[in-house]
C-alpha positions, 0 to 999 in steps of 0.5 A: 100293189100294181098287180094291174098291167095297165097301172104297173104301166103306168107306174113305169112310165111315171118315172118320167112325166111332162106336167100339166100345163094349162094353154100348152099340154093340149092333144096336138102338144101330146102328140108331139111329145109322143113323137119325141118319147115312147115312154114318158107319161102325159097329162091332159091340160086340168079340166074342170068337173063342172064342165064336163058333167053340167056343161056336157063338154065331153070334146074337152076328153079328146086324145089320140090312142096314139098318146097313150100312156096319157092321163086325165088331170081334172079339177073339182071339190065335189065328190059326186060331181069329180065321181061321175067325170072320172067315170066319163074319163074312163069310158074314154080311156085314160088309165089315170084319173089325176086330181089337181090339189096344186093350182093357185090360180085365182079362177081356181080358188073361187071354184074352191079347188086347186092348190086352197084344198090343201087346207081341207084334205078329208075333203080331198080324200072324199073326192078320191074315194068317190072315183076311185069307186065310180070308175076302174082307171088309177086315181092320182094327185097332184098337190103342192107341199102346203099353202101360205102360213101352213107349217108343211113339215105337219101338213104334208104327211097329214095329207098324204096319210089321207089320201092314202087311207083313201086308196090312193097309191100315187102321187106328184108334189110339187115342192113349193108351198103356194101363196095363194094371197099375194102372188101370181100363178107364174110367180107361184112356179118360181118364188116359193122356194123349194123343198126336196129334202121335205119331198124325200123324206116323204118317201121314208115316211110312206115307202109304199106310197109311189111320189114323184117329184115337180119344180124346178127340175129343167134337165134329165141329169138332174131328174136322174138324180132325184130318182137316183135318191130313191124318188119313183118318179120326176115331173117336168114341165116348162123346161119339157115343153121349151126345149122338147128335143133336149129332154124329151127326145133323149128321155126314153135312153136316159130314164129307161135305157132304151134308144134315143127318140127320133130327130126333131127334124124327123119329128117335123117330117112326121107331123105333116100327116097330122097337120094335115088331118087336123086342117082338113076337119072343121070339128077339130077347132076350125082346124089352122095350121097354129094350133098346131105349131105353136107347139113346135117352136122349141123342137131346135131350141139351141142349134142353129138357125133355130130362132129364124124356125121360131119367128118364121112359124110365129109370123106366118102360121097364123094367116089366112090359107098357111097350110104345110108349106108354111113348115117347109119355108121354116125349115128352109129360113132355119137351113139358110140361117144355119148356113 
């Protein structure tokens, strides 16, 4: 089944995986989440099909190689239109082509993808079969474990045996259903309750099938747990993002056995170069300082000293002219606090 280097790789690095997350898993966030883990598996922020194939947006595609394994996470419900972005995906060189079957934002129900395609799963498989024949980088899914008034227990495995008639040989459930009337995208992410049991017996249903799990896990122990109950692989999201040191850092040792990620203040140390470099070239979205560290803020979540490092990046990186000596003065008000 993954006699590919490149997807037995991947199947290796998905044991641990940060979500895609709209505003915040962009290229300068990846970055320092690789700095931080040399294994675990990133995704892209969700990119929609119509924008790269009729808008032409193909900058949306940008990474570093250094952020490999990262994979594309795109949006859509046409087949010949999510074909042809796959293939332009690959052309740029992400192993994995993830399709977003999870949304529940409103955006995304009017386009008719997202987490609304989970009533239409031979839609669903249509479009994996489409790029899994337009392009050679591993087609994924990411979906939810049913939407509103759907009886998951009966929706779930009909959907995976579609896709998996399809071809696909992986995917992430998020263990909630999605109310995609009368709640919100972040009241989506905490009030359906969860449903691991469901997700587990998922994986007896479908041995072959490589499921990784999404929601609600916010720590390594616990995302060892689940792969301790036979799961091939956990994704974390808000608590990655948040706390970036806590789980990423100590993700490569815990997860694969490997050694400990580098310190979060050799990690700020080392993105001065790419601070640097994305300041000075104007192509790289006018290039300020606050693209950047917003991404920062969490690396000394719950040590000293680090909420004067939060609210010092918070209030002077985006002013005119702030360049890397705005990152020193944070570190030197977050060494002054810690005092």
């Amino acid at each position: 089944m993954v006699n590919n280097p490149m997807k037995t790789n991947l199947y290796t690095a998905s044991r641990l995986s940060v979500a895609p997350m709209m505003d915040w898993t962009d290229r300068h966030c990846r970055y320092l989440h690789r700095l931080l883990s040399k294994r675990a598996l990133l995704y892209t922020e969700m990119v929609t099909s119509p924008a790269l194939v009729r808008g032409q947006a193909r900058h949306l595609l940008r990474f570093d190689p250094v952020e490999q394994p990262v994979a594309l996470q795109l949006g859509g419900s046409d087949p010949a239109e999510l074909a042809r972005a796959a293939e332009m995906g690959a052309d740029e060189g992400y192993p994995e082509i993830n399709l977003n079957v999870g949304c529940p934002s409103d955006r995304v129900q009017s386009g008719c993808f997202g987490a609304v395609l989970m009533e239409q799963p031979a839609l669903v498989a249509a479009c994996c079969a489409a790029m899994i024949r337009a392009q050679p980088s591993e087609v994924t899914v990411k979906c939810r474990i049913g939407v509103d008034d759907q009886d998951s227990e009966i929706v779930l495995p009909e959907f995976l045996a579609q896709i998996v008639g399809a071809g696909v040989t992986r995917v992430t459930i998020h263990a909630r259903k999605a109310w995609l009337k009368g709640l919100s995208p972040k009241e989506n992410r905490d009030i359906p309750p969860l449903d691991y049991d469901l997700v587990l017996r998922m994986k007896g249903l479908f041995p072959n099938l490589h499921i990784s799990i999404n929601g609600g896990v916010g720590s390594l122990e616990h995302a060892k747990e689940l792969l301790d109950l036979g799961l091939d692989g956990v994704m974390i999201g808000r608590a990655a993002y948040h706390n970036p040191a806590d789980i990423l850092q100590r993700a490569d040792a815990v997860i694969w056995g490997d050694d400990l990620g580098p310190d979060p203040l050799d990690v700020v140390l080392q993105m001065r170069s790419y601070i640097e470099a994305h300041m000075s070239d104007e192509t790289r979205s006018g290039g300020k300082l606050a693209h950047v560290t917003k991404h920062m803020m969490g690396l000394f979540a719950g040590q000293p000293g680090s909420r004067q490092w939060r609210r010092y990046l918070s209030e002077n990186a985006y002013r005119s002219g702030a360049g890397w000596s705005v990152v020193e003065d944070a570190l030197a008000a977050m060494e002054q606090a810690a005092a």
